[in-house]
C-alpha positions as CSV (number, residue, x, y, z in Angstrom):
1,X,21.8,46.5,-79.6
2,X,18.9,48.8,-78.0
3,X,21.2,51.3,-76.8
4,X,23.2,51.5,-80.8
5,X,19.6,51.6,-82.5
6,X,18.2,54.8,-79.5
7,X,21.7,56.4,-80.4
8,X,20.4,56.3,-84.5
9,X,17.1,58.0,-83.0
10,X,15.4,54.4,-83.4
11,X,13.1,51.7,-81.2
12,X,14.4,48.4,-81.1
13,X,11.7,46.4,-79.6
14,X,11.5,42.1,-79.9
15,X,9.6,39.9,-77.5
16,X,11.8,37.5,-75.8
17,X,11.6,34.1,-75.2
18,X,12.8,32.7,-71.2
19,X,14.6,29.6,-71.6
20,X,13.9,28.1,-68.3
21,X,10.2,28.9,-68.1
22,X,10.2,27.3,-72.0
23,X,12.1,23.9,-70.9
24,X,9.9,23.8,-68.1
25,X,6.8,23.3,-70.1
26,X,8.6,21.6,-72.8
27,X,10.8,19.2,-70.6
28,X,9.1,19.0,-67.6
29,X,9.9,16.7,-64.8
30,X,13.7,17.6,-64.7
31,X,15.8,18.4,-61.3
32,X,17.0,21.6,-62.7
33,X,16.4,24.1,-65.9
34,X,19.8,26.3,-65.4
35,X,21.8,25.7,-68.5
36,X,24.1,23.9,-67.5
37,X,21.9,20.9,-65.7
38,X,19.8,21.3,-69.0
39,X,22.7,20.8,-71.4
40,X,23.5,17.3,-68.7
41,X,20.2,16.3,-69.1
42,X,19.3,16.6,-72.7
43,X,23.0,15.6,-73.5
44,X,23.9,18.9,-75.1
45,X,27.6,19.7,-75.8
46,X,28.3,22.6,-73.5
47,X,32.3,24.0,-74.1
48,X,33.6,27.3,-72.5
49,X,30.7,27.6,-69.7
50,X,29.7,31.4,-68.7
51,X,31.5,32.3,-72.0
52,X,29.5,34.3,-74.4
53,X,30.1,32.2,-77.2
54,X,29.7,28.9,-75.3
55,X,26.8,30.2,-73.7
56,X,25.0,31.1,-76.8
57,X,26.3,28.3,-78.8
58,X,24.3,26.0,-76.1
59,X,21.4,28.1,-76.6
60,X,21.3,27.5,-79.5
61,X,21.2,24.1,-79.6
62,X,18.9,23.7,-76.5
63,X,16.1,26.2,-79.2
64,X,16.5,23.8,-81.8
65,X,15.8,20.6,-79.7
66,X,12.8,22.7,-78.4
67,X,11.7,23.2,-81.8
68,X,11.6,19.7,-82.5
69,X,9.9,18.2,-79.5
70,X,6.7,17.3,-80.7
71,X,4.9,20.7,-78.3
72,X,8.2,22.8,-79.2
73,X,6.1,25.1,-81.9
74,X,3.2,25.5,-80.0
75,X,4.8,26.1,-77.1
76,X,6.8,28.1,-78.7
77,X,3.9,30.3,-80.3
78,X,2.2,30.9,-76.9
79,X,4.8,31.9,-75.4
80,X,5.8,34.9,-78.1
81,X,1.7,35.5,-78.1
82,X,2.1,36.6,-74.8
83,X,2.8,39.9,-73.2
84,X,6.0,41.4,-73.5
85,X,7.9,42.3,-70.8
86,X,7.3,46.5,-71.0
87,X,3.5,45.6,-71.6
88,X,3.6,43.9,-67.8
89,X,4.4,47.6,-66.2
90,X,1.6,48.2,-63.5
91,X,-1.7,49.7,-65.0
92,X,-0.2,53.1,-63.6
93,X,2.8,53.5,-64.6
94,X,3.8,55.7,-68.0
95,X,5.7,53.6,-70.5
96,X,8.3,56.5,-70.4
97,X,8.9,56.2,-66.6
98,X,10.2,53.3,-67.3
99,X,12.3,53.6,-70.5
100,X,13.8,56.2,-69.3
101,X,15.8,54.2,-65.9
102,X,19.3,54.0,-67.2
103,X,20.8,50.3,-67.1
104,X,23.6,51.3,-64.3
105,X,24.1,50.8,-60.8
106,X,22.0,53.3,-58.4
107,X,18.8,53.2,-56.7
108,X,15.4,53.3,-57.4
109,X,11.8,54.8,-56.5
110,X,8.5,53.4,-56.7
111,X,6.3,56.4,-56.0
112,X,1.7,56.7,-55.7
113,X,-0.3,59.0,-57.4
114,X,0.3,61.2,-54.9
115,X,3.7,61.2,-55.4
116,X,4.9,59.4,-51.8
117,X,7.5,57.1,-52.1
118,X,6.3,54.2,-51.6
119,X,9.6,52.1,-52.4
120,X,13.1,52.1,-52.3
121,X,15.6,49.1,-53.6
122,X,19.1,49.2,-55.1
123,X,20.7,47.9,-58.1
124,X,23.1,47.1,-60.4
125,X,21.2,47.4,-63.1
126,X,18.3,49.3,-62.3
127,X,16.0,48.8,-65.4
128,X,16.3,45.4,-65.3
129,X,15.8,44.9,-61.5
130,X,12.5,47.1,-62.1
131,X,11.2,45.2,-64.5
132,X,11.7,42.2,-62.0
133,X,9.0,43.5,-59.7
134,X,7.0,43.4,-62.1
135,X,7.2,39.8,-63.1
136,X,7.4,38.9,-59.1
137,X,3.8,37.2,-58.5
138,X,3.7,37.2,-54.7
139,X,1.0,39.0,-53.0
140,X,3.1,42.1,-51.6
141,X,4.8,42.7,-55.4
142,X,1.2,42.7,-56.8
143,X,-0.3,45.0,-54.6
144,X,2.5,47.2,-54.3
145,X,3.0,47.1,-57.9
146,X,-1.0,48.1,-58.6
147,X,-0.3,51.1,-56.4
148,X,2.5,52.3,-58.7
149,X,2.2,55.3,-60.8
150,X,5.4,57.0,-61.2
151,X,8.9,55.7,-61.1
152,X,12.2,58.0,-59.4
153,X,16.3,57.0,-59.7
154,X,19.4,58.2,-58.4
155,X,22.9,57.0,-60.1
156,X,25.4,55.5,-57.8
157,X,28.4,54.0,-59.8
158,X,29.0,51.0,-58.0
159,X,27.3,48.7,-56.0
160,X,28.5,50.2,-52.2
161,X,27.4,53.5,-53.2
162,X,24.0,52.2,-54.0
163,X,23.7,49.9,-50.8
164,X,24.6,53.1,-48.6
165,X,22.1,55.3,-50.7
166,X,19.5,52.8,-50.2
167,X,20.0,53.3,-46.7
168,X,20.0,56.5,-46.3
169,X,16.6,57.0,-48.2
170,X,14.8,53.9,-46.1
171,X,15.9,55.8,-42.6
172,X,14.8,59.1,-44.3
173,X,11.2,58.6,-46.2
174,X,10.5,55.5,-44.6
175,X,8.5,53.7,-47.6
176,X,5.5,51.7,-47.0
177,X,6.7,48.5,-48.7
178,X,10.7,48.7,-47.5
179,X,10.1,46.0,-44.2
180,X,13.9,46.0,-43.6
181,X,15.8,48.5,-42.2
182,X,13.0,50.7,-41.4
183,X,13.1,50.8,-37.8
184,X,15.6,53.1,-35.7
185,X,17.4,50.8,-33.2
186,X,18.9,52.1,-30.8
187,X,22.4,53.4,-30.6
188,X,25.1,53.1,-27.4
189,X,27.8,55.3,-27.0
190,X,30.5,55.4,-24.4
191,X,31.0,58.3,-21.8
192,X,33.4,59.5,-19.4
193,X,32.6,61.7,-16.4
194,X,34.6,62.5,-13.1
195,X,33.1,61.9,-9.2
196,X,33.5,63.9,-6.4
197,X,36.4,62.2,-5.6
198,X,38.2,62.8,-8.5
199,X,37.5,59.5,-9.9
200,X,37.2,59.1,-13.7
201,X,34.4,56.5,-14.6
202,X,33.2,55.1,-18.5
203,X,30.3,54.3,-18.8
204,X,28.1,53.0,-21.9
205,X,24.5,54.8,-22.5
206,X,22.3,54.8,-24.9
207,X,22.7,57.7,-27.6
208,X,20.4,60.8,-27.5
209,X,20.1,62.5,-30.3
210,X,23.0,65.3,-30.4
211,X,25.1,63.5,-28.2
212,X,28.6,63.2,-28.7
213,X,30.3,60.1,-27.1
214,X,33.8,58.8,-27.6
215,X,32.9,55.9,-29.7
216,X,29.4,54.3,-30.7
217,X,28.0,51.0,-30.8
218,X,25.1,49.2,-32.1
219,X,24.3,46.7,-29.7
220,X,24.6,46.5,-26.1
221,X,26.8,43.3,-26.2
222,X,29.2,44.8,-28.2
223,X,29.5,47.7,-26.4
224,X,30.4,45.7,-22.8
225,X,32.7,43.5,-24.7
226,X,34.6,46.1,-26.2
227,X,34.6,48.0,-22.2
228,X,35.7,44.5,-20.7
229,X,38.6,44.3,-23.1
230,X,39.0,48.2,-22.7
231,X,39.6,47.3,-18.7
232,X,42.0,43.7,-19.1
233,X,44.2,45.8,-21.4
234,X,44.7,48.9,-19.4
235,X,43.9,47.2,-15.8
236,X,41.0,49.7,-15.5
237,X,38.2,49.2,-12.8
238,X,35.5,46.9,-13.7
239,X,33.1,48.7,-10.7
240,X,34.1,52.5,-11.7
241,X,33.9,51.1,-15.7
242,X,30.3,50.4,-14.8
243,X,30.5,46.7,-15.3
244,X,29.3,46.1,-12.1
245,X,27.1,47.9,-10.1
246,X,26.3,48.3,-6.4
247,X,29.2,46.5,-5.4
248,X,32.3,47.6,-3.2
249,X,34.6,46.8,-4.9
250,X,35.6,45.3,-8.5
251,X,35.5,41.5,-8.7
252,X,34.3,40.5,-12.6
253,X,34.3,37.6,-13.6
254,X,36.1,38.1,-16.7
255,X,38.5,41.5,-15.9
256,X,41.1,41.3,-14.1
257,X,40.6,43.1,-10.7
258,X,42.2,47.1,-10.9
259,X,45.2,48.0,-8.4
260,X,42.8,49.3,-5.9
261,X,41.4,52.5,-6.8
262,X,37.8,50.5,-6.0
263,X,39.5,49.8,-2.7
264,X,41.4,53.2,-1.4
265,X,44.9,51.6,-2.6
266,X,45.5,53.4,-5.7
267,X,45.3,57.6,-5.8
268,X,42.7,58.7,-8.0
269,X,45.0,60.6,-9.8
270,X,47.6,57.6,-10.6
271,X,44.2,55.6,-11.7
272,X,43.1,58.9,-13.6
273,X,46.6,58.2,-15.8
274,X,45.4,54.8,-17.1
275,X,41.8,56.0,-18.2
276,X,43.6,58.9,-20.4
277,X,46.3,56.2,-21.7
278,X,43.1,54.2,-22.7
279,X,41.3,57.1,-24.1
280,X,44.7,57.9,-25.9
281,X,45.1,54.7,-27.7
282,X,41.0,54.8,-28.4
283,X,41.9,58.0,-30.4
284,X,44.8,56.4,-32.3
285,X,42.7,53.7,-33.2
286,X,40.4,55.3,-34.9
287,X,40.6,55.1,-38.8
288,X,40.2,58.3,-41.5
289,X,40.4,56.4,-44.8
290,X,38.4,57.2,-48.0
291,X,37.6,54.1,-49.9
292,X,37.3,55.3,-53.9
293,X,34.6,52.9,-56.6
294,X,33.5,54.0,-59.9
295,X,31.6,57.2,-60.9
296,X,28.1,57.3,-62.1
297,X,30.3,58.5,-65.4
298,X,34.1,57.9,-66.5
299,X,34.8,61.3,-65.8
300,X,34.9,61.2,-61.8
301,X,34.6,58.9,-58.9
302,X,33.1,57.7,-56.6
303,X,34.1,58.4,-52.5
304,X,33.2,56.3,-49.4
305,X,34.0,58.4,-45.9
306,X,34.9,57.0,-42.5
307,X,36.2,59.5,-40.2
308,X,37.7,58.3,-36.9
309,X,36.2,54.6,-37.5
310,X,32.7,55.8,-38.3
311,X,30.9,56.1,-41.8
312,X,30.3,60.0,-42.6
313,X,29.4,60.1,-45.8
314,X,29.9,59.9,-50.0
315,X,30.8,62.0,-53.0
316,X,31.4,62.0,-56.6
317,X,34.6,64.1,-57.3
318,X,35.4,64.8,-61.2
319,X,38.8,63.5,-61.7
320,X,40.5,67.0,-63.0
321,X,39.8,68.0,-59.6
322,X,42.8,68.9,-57.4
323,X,42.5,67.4,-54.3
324,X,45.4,67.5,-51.6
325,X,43.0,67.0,-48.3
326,X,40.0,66.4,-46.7
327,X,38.9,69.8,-46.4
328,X,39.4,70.2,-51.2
329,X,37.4,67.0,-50.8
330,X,34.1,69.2,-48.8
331,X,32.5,70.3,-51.2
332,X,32.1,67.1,-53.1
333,X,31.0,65.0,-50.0
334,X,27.3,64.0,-49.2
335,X,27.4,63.9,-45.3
336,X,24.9,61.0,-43.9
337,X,24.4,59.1,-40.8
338,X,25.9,56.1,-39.3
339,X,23.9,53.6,-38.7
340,X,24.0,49.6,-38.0
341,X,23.2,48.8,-41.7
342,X,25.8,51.1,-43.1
343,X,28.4,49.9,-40.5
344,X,27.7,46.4,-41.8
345,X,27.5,47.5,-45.3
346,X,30.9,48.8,-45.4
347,X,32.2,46.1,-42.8
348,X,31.2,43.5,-45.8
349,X,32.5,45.1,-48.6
350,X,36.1,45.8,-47.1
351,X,35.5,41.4,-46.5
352,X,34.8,40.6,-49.1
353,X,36.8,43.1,-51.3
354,X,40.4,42.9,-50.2
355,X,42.1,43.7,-52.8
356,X,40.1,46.9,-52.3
357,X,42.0,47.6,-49.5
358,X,45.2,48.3,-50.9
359,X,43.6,51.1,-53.0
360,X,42.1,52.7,-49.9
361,X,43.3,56.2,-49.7
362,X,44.4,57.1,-45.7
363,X,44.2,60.4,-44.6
364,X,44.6,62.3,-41.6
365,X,41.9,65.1,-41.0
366,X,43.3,68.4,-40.8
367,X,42.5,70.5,-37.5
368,X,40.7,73.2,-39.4
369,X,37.6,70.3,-40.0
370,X,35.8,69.4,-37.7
371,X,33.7,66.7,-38.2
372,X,30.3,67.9,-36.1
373,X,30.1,70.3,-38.9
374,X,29.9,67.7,-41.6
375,X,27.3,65.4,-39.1
């Protein structure tokens, strides 16, 4: 109705009444104030739950039982004599910084007088989650709210977008009031190197920054699980795998021991064979699929990246656009970092989203790209 009465060039303002913070004070005592335990408890007819019409229909009925408890009007009257909701912004903030947050999916800035983002959250509806801060009474909403003086957005489209946006902009300003995901854990990435006697070892280090490694992990665990099952499959050395150190020989507990390369049985270059046949199938494993969600409009979409199993980026990409490969696809993308939260982002939403996975566009990446220049 507010959005028909802005498109006539009009303001549509009403106070609002909660339902559940009403009931409290008019029915207190009860277990619960959703609608449907209200509608139990005050034996209210309640037909087509989480429909609009049965929804509103038990509304309704709950207001006019309200209005005739014997506190309904007055309760009724302090309530509406109270602030509205856009008369709760921080002290701050403009009016207009507010009004003008769009009610789509994307996320959001709180920003200080001096302009530093002090903020960042994500949304599906970003004016109403903003307003939510706003009415949040704890401590760390108040003061952060009373240090508020401007407000910033970016449009996502969908929810992932928004989630991996968030990130991104956590890792990169690192707000004052974002306690999550702010700090840098560290990465692991797994290496290969040859000896002086020919012998090829893996090993798992921890990532410096412009390293490349043949596949990363975020926690150590993970990393020595995936080498121990790296080893059984391929009947690699546990000792030159740098499973176990300062031993003679390989004897793990939970790999198989190798056909002797530890022990002068095996050639190094027949054991050499195996570690390329494991590096091989490593490569082949490795995923380049482009997941596609909603634009921030109807005229394009929205593109997730994962190039050889790791998260690389997003894009919008208007839908008259020809595109044939990754390399069409370029200019549209928003390279980012991987990181843990973005891994688990994505790992979630192909979870709980399967039907999401038969949309998922797979694509080889031509030779021409190569994907340090899109890092």
């Amino acid at each position: 109705v507010q959005q028909e009465f802005r498109r006539a060039g009009l303001e549509f303002v009403r106070k609002k009444l909660c339902s559940v913070r009403l009931s409290r004070k008019v029915f207190p005592g009860l277990k619960s104030y959703s609608l449907g335990k209200l509608c139990s408890s005050l034996k209210i007819p309640l037909e087509n739950r989480h429909r609009a019409a049965g929804d509103a229909h038990a509304t309704t009925l709950l207001f006019q039982r309200i209005l005739e408890s014997p506190q309904g009007k007055e309760a009724i009257s302090r309530f509406l004599n109270a602030r509205s909701q856009e008369s709760t912004l921080p002290p701050h903030l403009p009016k207009t910084s507010y009004q003008n947050l769009p009610e789509t999916p994307g996320i959001y800035y709180f920003l200080n007088s001096k302009k530093e983002i002090i903020y960042v959250g994500k949304a599906i509806n970003l004016k109403k989650r903003v307003l939510s801060h706003f009415y949040d009474k704890s401590e760390k909403e108040l003061i952060m709210c009373r240090e508020t003086a401007d407000l910033d957005f970016e449009c996502s489209g969908s929810e992932l977008v928004a989630l991996l946006m968030e990130a991104a902009a956590i890792k990169k300003y690192y707000p004052r009031y974002n306690r999550a995901q702010k700090s840098r854990k560290p990465t692991f990435g797994l290496f290969t190197y040859t000896d002086q006697s020919g012998i090829r070892h893996l090993a798992i280090n921890k990532l410096q920054k412009g390293q490349n490694s043949l596949k990363v992990f975020y926690k150590p665990t993970e990393a020595r699980l995936f080498l121990e099952a790296l080893c059984t499959e391929f009947g690699l050395c546990a000792k030159f795998c740098h499973l176990q150190d300062g031993v003679s020989h390989c004897n793990h507990f939970r790999v198989p021991q190798c056909s002797g390369v530890c022990r002068g049985i095996e050639t190094p270059d027949t054991y050499n064979l195996r570690i390329e046949n494991a590096l091989r199938a490593l490569d082949q494993k490795a995923e380049n699929i482009l997941i596609r969600e909603k634009g921030r409009h109807t005229d394009e979409e929205a593109l997730v990246w994962i190039a050889e199993g790791m998260y690389r980026g997003y894009g919008f990409v208007p839908k008259m656009s020809e595109v044939n490969s990754l390399e069409d696809l370029e200019p549209f993308l928003t390279p980012q970092k991987a990181y843990p939260e973005t891994a688990q982002i994505i790992g979630a939403y192909l979870l709980k989203n399967p039907e999401k996975g038969r949309e998922i566009a797979r694509m080889d990446v031509p030779g021409a790209i190569e994907t340090g220049r899109l890092l």
